[in-house]
Every structure is written in structure tokens, then in C-alpha cells.
Legacy VTK file of the C-alpha trace (Angstrom):
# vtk DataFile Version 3.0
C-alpha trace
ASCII
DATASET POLYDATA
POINTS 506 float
-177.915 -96.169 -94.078
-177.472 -92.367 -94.131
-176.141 -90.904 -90.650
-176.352 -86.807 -90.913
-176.866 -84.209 -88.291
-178.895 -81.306 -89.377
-178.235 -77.504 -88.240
-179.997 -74.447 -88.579
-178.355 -71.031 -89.809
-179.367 -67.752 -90.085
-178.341 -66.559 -93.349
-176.676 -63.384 -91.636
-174.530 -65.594 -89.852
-173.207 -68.021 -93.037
-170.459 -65.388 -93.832
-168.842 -66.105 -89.924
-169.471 -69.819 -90.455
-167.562 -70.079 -93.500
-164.582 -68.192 -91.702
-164.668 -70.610 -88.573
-161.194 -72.015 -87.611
-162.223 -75.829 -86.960
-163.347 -75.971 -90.729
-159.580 -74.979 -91.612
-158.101 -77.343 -88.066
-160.122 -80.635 -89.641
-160.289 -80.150 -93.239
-158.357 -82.757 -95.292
-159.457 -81.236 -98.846
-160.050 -78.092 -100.060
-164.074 -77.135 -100.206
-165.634 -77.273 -103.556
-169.293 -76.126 -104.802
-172.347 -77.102 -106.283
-175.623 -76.437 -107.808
-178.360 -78.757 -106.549
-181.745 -78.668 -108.045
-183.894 -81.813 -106.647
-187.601 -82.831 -108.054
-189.965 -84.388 -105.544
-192.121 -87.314 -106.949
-195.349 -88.546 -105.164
-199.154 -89.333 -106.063
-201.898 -86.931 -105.539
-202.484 -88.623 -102.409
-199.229 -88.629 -100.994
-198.335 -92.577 -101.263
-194.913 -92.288 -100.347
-195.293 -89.657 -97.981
-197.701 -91.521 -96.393
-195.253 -94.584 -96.035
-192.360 -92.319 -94.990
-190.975 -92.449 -97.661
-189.261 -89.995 -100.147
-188.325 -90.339 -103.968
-186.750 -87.596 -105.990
-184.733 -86.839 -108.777
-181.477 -84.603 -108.735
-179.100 -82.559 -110.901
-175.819 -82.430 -109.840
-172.860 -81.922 -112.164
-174.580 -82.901 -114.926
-175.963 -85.673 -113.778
-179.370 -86.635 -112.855
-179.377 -88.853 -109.987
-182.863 -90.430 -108.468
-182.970 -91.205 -104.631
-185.088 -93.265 -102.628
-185.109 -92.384 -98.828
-187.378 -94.526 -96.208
-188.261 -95.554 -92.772
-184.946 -94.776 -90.295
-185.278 -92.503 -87.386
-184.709 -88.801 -85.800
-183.578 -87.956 -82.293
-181.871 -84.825 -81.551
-181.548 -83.488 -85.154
-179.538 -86.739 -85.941
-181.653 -88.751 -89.105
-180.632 -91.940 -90.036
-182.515 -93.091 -92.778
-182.013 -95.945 -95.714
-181.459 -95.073 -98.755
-180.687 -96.368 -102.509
-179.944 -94.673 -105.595
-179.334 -94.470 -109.035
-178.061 -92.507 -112.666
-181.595 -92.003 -114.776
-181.504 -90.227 -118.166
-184.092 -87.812 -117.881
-186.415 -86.196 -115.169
-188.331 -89.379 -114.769
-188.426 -91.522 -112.002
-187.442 -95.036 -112.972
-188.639 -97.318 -110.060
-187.703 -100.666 -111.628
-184.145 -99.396 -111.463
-184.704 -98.441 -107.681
-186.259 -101.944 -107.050
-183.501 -104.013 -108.291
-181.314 -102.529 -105.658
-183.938 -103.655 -102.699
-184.386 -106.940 -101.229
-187.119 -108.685 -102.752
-190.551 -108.818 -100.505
-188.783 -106.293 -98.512
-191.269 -103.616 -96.871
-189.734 -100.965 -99.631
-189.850 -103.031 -102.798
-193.576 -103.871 -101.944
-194.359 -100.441 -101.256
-192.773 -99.335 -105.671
-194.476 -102.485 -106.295
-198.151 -100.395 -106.001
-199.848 -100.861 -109.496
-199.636 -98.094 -111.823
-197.340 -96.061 -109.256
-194.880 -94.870 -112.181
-198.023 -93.159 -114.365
-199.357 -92.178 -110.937
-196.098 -90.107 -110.048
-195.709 -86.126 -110.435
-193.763 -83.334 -109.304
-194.837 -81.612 -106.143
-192.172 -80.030 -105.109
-188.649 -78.451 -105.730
-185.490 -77.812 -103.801
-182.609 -75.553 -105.629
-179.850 -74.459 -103.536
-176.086 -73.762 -103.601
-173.631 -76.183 -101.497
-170.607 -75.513 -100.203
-168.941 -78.922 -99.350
-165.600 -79.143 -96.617
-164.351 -83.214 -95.773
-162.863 -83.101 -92.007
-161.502 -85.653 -89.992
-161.838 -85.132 -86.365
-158.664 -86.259 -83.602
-160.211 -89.617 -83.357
-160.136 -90.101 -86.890
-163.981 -89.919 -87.989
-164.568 -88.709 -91.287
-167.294 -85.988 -91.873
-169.039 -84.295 -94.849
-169.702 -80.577 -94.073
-172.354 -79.404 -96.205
-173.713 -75.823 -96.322
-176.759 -75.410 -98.164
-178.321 -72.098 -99.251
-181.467 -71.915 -101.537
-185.146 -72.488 -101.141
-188.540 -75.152 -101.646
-190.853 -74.372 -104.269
-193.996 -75.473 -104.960
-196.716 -75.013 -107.311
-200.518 -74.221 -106.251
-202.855 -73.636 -108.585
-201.852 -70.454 -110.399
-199.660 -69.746 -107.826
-196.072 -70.560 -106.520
-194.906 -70.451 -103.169
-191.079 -70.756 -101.379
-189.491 -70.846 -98.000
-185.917 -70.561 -97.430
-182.639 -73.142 -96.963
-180.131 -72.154 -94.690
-179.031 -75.247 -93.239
-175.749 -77.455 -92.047
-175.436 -80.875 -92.622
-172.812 -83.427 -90.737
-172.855 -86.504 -92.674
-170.656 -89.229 -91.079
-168.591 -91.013 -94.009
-166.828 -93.203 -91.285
-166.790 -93.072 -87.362
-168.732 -92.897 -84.363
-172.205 -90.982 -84.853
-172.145 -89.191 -81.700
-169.141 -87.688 -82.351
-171.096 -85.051 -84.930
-172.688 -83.677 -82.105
-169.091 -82.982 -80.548
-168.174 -81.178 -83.763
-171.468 -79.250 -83.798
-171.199 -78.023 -80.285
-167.841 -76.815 -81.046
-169.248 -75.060 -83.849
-172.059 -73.777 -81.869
-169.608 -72.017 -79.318
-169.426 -68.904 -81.637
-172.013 -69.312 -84.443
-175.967 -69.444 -83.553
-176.829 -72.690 -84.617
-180.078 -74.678 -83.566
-180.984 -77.954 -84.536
-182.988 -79.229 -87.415
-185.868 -82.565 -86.614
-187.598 -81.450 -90.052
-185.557 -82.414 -93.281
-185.874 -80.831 -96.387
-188.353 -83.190 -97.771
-190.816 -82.924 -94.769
-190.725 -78.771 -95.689
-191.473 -79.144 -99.039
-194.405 -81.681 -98.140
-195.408 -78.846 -95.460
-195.642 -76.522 -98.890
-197.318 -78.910 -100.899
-200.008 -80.058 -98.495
-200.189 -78.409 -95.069
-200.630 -80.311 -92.131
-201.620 -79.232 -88.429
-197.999 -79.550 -86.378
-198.505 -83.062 -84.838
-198.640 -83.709 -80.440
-196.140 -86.118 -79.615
-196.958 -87.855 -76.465
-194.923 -90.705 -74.443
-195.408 -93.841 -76.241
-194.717 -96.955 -73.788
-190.696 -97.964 -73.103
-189.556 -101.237 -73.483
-186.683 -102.182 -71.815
-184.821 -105.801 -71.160
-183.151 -107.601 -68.744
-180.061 -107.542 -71.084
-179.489 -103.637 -70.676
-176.827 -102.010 -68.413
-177.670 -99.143 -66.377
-175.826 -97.124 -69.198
-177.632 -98.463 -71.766
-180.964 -97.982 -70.031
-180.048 -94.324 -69.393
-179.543 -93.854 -72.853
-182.665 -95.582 -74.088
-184.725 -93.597 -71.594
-183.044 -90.337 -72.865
-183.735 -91.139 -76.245
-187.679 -91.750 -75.869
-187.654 -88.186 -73.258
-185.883 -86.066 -75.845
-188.178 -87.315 -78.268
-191.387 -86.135 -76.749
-189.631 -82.806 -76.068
-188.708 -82.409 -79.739
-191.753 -83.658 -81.202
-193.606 -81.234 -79.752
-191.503 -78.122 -80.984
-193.353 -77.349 -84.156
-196.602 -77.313 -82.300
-195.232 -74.825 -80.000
-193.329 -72.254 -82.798
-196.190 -72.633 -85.571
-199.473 -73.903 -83.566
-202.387 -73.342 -81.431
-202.813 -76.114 -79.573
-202.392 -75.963 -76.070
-201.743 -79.555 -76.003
-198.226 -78.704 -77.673
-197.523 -76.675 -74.681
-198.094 -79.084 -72.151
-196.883 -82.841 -73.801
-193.495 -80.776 -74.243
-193.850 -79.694 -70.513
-194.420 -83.638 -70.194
-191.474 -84.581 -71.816
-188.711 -82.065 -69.832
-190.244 -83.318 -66.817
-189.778 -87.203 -67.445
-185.994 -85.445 -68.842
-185.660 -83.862 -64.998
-186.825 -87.541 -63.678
-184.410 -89.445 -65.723
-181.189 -87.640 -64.723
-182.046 -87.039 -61.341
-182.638 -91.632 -61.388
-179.352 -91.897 -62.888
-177.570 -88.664 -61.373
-174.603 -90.779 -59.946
-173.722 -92.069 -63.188
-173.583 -88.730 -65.065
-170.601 -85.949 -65.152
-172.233 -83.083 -64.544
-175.699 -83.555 -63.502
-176.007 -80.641 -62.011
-175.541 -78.528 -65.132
-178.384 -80.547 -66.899
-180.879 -80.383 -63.897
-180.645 -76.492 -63.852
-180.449 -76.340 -67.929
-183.890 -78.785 -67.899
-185.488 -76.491 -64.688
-184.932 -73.481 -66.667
-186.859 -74.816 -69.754
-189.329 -76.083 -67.590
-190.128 -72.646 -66.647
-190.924 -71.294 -69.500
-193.163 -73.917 -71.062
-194.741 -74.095 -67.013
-196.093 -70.546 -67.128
-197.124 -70.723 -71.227
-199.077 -73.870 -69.971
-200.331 -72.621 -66.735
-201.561 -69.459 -68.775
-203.114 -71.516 -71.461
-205.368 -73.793 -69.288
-206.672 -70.496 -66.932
-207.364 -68.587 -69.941
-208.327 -71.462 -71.731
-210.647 -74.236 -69.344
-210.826 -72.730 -66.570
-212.239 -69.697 -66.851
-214.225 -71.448 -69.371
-215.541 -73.584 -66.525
-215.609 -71.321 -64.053
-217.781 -68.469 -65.461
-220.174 -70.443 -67.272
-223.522 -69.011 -66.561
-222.307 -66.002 -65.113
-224.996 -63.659 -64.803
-223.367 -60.586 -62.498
-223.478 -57.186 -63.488
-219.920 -56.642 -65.523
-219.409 -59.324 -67.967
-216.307 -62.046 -68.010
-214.753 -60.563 -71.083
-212.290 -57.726 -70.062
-211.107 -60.979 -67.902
-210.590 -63.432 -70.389
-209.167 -61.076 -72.601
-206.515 -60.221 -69.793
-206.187 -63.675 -69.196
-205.886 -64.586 -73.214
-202.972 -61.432 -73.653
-200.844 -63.013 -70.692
-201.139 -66.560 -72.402
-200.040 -65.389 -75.615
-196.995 -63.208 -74.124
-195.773 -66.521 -72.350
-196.123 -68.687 -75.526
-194.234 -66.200 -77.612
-191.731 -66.185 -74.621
-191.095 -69.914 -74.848
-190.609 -69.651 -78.580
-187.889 -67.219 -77.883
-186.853 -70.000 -75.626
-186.945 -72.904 -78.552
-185.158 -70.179 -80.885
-182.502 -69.639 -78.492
-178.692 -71.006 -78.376
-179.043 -72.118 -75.189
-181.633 -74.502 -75.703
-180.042 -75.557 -78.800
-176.923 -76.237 -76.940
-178.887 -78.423 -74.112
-180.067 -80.845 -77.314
-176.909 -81.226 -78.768
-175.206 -82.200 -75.133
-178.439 -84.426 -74.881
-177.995 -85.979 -78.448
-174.099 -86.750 -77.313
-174.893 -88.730 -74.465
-177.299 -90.675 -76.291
-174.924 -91.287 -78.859
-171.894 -91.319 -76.731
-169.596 -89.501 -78.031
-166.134 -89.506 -76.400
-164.694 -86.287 -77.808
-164.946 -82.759 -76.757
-163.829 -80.270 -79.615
-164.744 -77.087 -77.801
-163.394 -74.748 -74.973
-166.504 -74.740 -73.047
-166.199 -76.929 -69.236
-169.964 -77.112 -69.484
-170.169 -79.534 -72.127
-169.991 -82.728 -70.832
-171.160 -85.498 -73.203
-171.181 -88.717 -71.980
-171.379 -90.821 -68.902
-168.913 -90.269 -66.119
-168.025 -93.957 -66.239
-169.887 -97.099 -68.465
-172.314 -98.430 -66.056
-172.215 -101.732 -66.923
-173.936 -102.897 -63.859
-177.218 -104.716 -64.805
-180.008 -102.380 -65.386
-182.825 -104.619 -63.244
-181.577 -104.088 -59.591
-180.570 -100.616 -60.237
-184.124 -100.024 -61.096
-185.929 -101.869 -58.181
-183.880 -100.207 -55.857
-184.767 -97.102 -56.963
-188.611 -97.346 -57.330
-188.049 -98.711 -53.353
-186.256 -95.469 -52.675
-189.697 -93.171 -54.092
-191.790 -95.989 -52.491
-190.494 -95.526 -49.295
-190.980 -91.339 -50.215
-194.377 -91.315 -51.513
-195.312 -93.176 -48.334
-193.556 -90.905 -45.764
-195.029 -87.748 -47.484
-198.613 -89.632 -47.812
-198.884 -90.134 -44.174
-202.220 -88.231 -42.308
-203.242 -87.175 -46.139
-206.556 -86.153 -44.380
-204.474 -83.738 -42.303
-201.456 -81.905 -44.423
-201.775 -78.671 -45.493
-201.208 -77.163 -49.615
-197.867 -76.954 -49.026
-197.492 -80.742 -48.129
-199.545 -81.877 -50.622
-197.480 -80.065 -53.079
-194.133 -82.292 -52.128
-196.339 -85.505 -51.931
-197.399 -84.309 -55.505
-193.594 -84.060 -56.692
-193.523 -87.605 -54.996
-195.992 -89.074 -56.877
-194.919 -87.861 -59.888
-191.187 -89.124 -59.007
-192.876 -92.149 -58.468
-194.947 -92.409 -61.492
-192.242 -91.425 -64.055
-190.097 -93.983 -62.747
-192.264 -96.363 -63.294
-193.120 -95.640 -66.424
-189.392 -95.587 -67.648
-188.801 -99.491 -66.024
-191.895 -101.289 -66.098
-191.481 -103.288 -68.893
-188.864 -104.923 -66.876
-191.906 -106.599 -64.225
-195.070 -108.225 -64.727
-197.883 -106.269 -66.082
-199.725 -107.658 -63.984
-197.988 -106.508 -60.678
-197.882 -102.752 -61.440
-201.305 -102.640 -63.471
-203.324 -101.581 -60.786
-201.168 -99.672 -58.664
-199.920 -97.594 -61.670
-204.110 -96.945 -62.183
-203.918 -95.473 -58.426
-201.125 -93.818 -58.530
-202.328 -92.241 -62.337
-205.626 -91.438 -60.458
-203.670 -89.893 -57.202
-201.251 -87.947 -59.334
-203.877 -86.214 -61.139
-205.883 -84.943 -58.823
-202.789 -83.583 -57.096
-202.271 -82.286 -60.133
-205.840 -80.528 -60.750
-205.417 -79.321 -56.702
-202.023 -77.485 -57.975
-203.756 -76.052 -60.511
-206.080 -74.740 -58.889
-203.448 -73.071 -56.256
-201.628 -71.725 -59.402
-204.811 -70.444 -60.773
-205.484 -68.196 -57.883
-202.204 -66.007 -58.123
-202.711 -66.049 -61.987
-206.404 -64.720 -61.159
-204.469 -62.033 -58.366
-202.109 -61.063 -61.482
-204.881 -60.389 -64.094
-207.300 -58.245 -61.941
-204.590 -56.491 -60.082
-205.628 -52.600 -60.055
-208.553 -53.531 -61.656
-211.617 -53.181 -59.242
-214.306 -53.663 -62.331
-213.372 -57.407 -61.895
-214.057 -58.313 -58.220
-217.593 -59.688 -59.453
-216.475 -61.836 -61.916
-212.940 -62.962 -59.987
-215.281 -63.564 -56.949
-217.325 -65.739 -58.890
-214.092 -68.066 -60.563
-212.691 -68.340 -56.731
-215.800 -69.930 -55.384
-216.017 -72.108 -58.562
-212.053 -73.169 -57.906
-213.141 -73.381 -53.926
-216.058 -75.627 -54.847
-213.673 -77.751 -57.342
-211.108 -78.319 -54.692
-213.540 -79.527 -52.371
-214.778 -82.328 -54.680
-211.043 -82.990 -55.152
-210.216 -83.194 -51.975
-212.965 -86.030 -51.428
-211.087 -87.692 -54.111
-208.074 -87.821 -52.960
-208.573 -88.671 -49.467
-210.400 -91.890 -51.090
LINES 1 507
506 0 1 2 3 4 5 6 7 8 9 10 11 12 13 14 15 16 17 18 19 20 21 22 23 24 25 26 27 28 29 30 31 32 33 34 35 36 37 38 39 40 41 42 43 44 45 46 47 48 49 50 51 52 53 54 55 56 57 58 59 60 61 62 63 64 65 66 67 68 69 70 71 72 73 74 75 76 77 78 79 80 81 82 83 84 85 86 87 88 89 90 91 92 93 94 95 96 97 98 99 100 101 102 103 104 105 106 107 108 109 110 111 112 113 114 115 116 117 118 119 120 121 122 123 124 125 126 127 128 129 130 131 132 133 134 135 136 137 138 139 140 141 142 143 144 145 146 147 148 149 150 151 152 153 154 155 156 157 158 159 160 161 162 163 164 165 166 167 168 169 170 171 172 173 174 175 176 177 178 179 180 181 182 183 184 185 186 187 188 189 190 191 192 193 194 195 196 197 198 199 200 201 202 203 204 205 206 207 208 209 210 211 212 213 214 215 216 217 218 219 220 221 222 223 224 225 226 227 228 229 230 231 232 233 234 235 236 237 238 239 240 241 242 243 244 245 246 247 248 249 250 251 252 253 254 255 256 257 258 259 260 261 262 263 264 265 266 267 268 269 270 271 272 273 274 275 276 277 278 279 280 281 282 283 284 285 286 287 288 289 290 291 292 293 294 295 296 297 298 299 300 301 302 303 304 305 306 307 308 309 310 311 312 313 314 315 316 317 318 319 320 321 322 323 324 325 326 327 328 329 330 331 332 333 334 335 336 337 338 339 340 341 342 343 344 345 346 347 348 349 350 351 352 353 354 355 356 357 358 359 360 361 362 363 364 365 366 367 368 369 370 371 372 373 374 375 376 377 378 379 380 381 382 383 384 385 386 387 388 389 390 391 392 393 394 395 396 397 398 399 400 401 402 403 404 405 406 407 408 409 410 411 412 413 414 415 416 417 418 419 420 421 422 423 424 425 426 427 428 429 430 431 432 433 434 435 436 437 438 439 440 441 442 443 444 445 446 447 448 449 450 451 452 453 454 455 456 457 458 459 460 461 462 463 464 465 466 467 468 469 470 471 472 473 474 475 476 477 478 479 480 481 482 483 484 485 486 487 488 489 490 491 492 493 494 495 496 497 498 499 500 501 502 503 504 505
């Protein structure tokens, strides 16, 4: 199993890198060089890709070297992923050599075991870049392989040939604890720009060879046991949050989708949820809650821009028949939504929110080491809460009960403002749940997580609604052409909320 943590560098900022102190502190070897130039195999259909899976064939010191890599995981920019190789003679792929290092009937063997795959296989892509190796071994004795690669992808279309760049770090743990990289990269992060890398080089060249729309990465269901300490369940839950928030990145940078916009919204909520549950057991809690509300932010107003220029107005001024037409308002509307989407890819460029993931990553991974000067850089639990993780969790869904109830009392009655806290309730409430109920019956939550999925959203439309109003104030501000048409999308939202309102009372 390969263990590496992947970092992004500008290539203005490799010359600084190379000069930073720790690489001189921790190295126990002098750095060396090489030349890498790797061939991607696959079929025209994308077998392997298609099985996660990755086969390719590399020159290195004279050698050529063939690599199968397949199945493992990412979270945080760390990718662990199997992997077996072997010497060939020639730029071929030899899969019976592969094979005889997997376990027979194993998922891997079966999938080289495809009939005709070897005369199936071609090129599709290539990787050449220079790397600049350092070995370190951090205080608590972990080994490390620093490599900094600098090159680019090819691949062939037609005709034509097309390349992006390689500027990357890699942190390959040779021995140790694996959340103990993320300790060396936020040390290395305190002076150099780095951001962290989900996509390896393989998934790039694939994105060359045959483009796919960025996928939306939604919350897949949580299973948690009986056996798990509170740490442990923290850890699990922050896993499966930072996953949604990270899976949703490229859709964000190098999409359309609005969707992209709001499942990472999603995702850094459930985050906020999760550390406020387990706040007691954390070190600083306090600088993750305001690192998480600041994020938050950003993606809020891209996705509360999106859906008004988006939806709602689409709703809203359908058949609109008054005398000045809707579009000087959608365009408005459309030129604030794209300013705000841009602004939260500054935000997913920045070190800041680079930083938050690699603290993230350490707790998950618990590392135990701090490398850097920064106080803000806490990395794993205060103390191992090794208290069962059951009880803990029933108490607290009693806690947001007993909260959701109090601010749910004379719904009929309370104002906007009151709804909006027994909206943050609900959600509370509902994100709980969703982390720990794999630890009840089904059957005892099923329908009351239907009502309160049912209540939260229409809280949720209500709120929209509110925001749309001061979005609708901010686009026709100075602009007295509009009052027709930004008459028209208040009484739709006034109409809306009514129905809504019916709703929720019931």
C-alpha cells in the first residue's frame, strides 16, 4: 500500500521551496535527481480507468519499470492506494508478470484477466518530468520521501497534441505514522504557498485524454458501530465531511453547475455541525468554527446568487408580460453570481483554506507532532476520548431535541427572525442525526428523520426567500427601470411564502 500526500506549487515559488530550512533540519541523505518519463496504458474505452485502476510503464535510470495502481482511497490530499510492480524489457505492458504478483481470484487479477486486454492496450497518455528527491526523518522518527516534480501530461488527439503542467510535492511515508505528513506539510506551508492535491497525476492525464464534466459529491450514508470511541467517531465523521467538501472543489474551480456550489456548502456545514457535537473534545475549536464560518461565507453568497439568478427569477418572472422586460434583471442578477463564484475560487486557491485541510487531514489522521511555529495549528484531539461513542451520541441528539422543541413552540405565531433560529435548530438536529443513526434502529428514526427532512426544507425555501429579497434590493438599487419587473418577483416570493407557510404549520 502506497501512503503519499500530494501538494500543489506554483512554479514561481519552487526556487524558495528548494531553499527551505526543514529540508536541510530532516534530511538524512543528500537529494539526488531524475528524469521520469511514464506511458499510460488503457483500452479505447477506458477499462482500467473505469475500474480505478491505473497501469503504466516508466523510465527511470535506465530502467523501464511497469506499475499497477488500484482501488485505495483519498481524503485530504492523502492517497493510499495498492500497488504492484515490475522490470519489463520494452515499452510493453506485460500483465502476466503483474498477475503473478496478485492474489489469485482477487478483485485485481480478475479485472487483467479480461480476454484480449494485452492486444486491447495503447498509449493514451504521457507524463515527463524532472524529480528532485530529499529522504527526512522527522523528531519522532518517521521516514519520508520528498519528491518535487516539475514537467507536464501529454496527450495525443487526432492531429493534435495537448499538455498541462506538473508542479507538484509529494510526501511518501517509507515508515511512520501517516498523519504525521500533514505535520511536515503544514510546516512547510508556513512560508511557501502550497495547496493540496485530491487529483493525482493519472486522473489529469485521463482529464486530457477523455474529458469528463467535474463530478457532485454528495453525503453518502455513515455507518458507525457500537465499538467506536467518541474519538474514533469524531474522526470517522470528519473524514466522510471533508470528503464532500473536497469532492466538490473541481466543480467549483472548472464547472458550471450550481449544484457544485451548494453540496460543498453542504459539506462545511455538516464540518460546522461536527465540531461544534464534539467541541469539548477538541483543542482549539474555536479556531476551526471561525476558519469553517468564514468558508461558509463565501460558498453562502456564490450559492445564494446562483439560485436567485438561476430558479428563482426563473420562476418568478415566468409569463411576465409588463412593459420593460426581465432581462437587464437577470443579467444584473447573472454578473453578481459570477463575481461571487470567482470569489470563492479565490477562496479554494487560497493558503488559508489550504491550511484549514491540512489541520483537518491531521486530526483525522492523528498526528501527534507539530513541526511549525504557528499556535494555530492544533492537530489532534485535546485528549483520546475513549469513552464509548453510543451515549455520547444519545445525549446529544436529547440536547437538540430538547432545542428544536423549545424554539418550535407557537410555530403558528413566531416571527422571520424566530423561524430563522428554529431553522438552525432543525438543521442541528438533522445533521446530527445523520452523522449517528446507524447506531439505532432504522426503524425508530425513519419517519421522524422524513419530518424533520420535510420541516427543514421548507425552512429552508422560507430563508431563501428572505435572502432573495435583499439580493433583489441589491440588484435594482438606483435602478428605477426595474420596479415593474422587481414588483412582480416580490409578489411571486410573497405568494410562495404563503404556500410555505401552510406547510410548515402542518
Amino acid at each position: 500500500m502506497e501512503i503519499e500526500l500530494k501538494l500543489l506549487i506554483a512554479p514561481s515559488a519552487v526556487s524558495a521551496f528548494r531553499r527551505h530550512p526543514l529540508l536541510k533540519q530532516l534530511a538524512i541523505a543528500k537529494p539526488y535527481q531524475q528524469q521520469l518519463v511514464s506511458t499510460y496504458f488503457d483500452t479505447p474505452d477506458c477499462y482500467l480507468m473505469r475500474h480505478r485502476a491505473g497501469f503504466r510503464v516508466r523510465e527511470v535510470d535506465g530502467k523501464l519499470i511497469q506499475t499497477l495502481k488500484a482501488g485505495g482511497q483519498v481524503d485530504s490530499g492523502l492517497h493510499q492506494r495498492n500497488e504492484w510492480e515490475s522490470e519489463v524489457t520494452d515499452l510493453r505492458p506485460d500483465l502476466p508478470a503483474i498477475q503473478a504478483l496478485l492474489k489469485p481470484r482477487s478483485r485485481w487479477f480478475k479485472l487483467l484477466g479480461r480476454p484480449q486486454l494485452m492486444q486491447q492496450l495503447a498509449p493514451v497518455f504521457t507524463t515527463r518530468f524532472q524529480r528532485r528527491i530529499w529522504m527526512l526523518r522527522l523528531p519522532e522518527g518517521d521516514e519520508v520521501e520528498l519528491a518535487l516534480d516539475q514537467g507536464q501530461i501529454v496527450s495525443s488527439h487526432g492531429d493534435g497534441v495537448i499538455s498541462i503542467p506538473i508542479s507538484e510535492i509529494e510526501l511518501e511515508l517509507k515508515s511512520g505514522k501517516a498523519g504525521n505528513l500533514f505535520a511536515l506539510a503544514l510546516a512547510l506551508q508556513e512560508t511557501i504557498a502550497l495547496s493540496v492535491g485530491n487529483i493525482s497525476k493519472a486522473e489529469r492525464g485521463y482529464g486530457l485524454y477523455a474529458p469528463q464534466p467535474p463530478a457532485i459529491t454528495t453525503a453518502s450514508a455513515l455507518a458507525l458501530s457500537d465499538k467506536k470511541t467518541i474519538g474514533e467517531g469524531f474522526q470517522i465523521i470528519l473524514a466522510h465531511c471533508l470528503e464532500q467538501i473536497q469532492g466538490n472543489e473541481a466543480g467549483i474551480k472548472y464547472g458550471t453547475d450550481a449544484e457544485s456550489v451548494h453540496q460543498m456548502r453542504v459539506g462545511v456545514r455538516r464540518l460546522r455541525s461536527a465540531l461544534v457535537i464534539f467541541r469539548d473534545q477538541l483543542a482549539e475549536p474555536e479556531f476551526l468554527l471561525e476558519e469553517c464560518k468564514w468558508l461558509g461565507r463565501h460558498l453562502g453568497s456564490a450559492r445564494d446568487w446562483e439560485v436567485f439568478a438561476g430558479p428563482t427569477l426563473a420562476a418568478a418572472t415566468f409569463g411576465f408580460n409588463g412593459p420593460r422586460t426581465v432581462m437587464p434583471l437577470q443579467k444584473k442578477a447573472a454578473d453578481f453570481a459570477k463575481k461571487s463564484r470567482s470569489n470563492a475560487v479565490k477562496v479554494l486557491n487560497s493558503s488559508r483554506y489550504a491550511r484549514l485541510i491540512l489541520i483537518l487531514g491531521a486530526c483525522i489522521h492523528d498526528a501527534n507532532q507539530q513541526l511549525g511555529k504557528k499556535s494555530d495549528t492544533a492537530t489532534s484531539l485535546l485528549e483520546r476520548a475513549n469513552a464509548p461513542l453510543r451515549p455520547f451520541a444519545t445525549a446529544q441528539l436529547r440536547r437538540y431535541q430538547k432545542k428544536l422543541r423549545q424554539r418550535g413552540k407557537g410555530l403558528s405565531a413566531i416571527d422571520a427572525t424566530e423561524r430563522h433560529k428554529l431553522r438552525i435548530a432543525a438543521k442541528k438536529m438533522r445533521y446530527g442525526l445523520a452523522f449517528f443513526s446507524s447506531l439505532y434502529s432504522a426503524k425508530k428514526i425513519k419517519t421522524y428523520l422524513a419530518a424533520l427532512s420535510v420541516l427543514q426544507d421548507t425552512l429552508g425555501e422560507l430563508n431563501d426567500a428572505r435572502v432573495a429579497d435583499g439580493l433583489l434590493q441589491q440588484c435594482t438599487a438606483g435602478k428605477p427601470r426595474l420596479a415593474d419587473v422587481s414588483g412582480y418577483v416580490r409578489d411571486y416570493v410573497s405568494a410562495h411564502n404563503e404556500i410555505n407557510l401552510k406547510k410548515l404549520h402542518k
